[in-house]
C-alpha positions, -999 to +999 in steps of 0.1 A: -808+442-648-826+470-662-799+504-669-804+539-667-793+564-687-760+577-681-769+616-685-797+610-663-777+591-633-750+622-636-783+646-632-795+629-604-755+623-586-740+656-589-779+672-575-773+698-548-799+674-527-774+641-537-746+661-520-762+677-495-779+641-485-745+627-470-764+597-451-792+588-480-760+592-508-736+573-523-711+545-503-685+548-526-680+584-528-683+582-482-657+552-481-633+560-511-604+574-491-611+548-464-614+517-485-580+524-504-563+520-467-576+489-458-569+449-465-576+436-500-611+413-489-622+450-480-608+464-516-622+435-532-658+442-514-656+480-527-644+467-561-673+446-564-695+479-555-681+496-585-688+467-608-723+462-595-727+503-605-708+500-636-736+469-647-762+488-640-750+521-659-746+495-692-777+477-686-784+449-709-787+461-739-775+441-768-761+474-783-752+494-751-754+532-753-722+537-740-690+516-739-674+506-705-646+529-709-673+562-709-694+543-685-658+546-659-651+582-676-680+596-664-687+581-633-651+584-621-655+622-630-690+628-610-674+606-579-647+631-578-667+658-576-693+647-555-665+639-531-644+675-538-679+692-535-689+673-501-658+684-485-668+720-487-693+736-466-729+731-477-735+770-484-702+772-500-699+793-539-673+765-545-694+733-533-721+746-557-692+755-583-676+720-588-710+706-591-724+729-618-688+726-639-682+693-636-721+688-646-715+706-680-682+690-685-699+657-684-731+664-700-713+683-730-694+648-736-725+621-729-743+650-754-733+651-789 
């Protein structure tokens, strides 16, 4: 399974057009809240969605360029704010503003 790199997937996922793009975007950031309320073969099913992301994030390097524990770091960090930044109003200051901090938060760890 080929990888990609992680700074680019968090340019790409916290994108004003990834946000704004609600039906094109990302399931686990639309069913989150939902999933976490439902029976375990749906938890399982949304588990599984998180490992099939975390896979490709590592790719298949022999020497990955990140370990699984940044891999969770950072996507768990750009999920939250996709999802804080979603629940704002498109035109919002602060929709734009969790995006752009939580971008350089990330980026200034994945950049040594």
């Amino acid at each position: 399974m080929q990888g990609i790199e992680l700074a680019d997937f968090v340019n790409f996922y916290l994108s004003r057009k990834h946000r704004d793009e609600k039906g094109k975007g990302c399931t686990l950031a639309a069913l989150g809240g939902d999933a976490a309320r439902q029976f375990d073969d749906i938890k399982a099913a949304y588990e599984a969605g998180i490992e099939k992301l975390l896979e490709v994030l590592q790719g298949e390097d022999d020497e990955p360029k990140a370990s699984r524990a940044e891999i969770i770091d950072t996507f768990a960090h750009a999920l939250g704010a996709l999802i804080l930044s979603r629940a704002c109003p498109d035109d919002s200051p602060l929709a734009d503003e969790v995006l752009s901090v939580c971008h350089e938060q990330i980026m200034a760890k994945l950049t040594p």
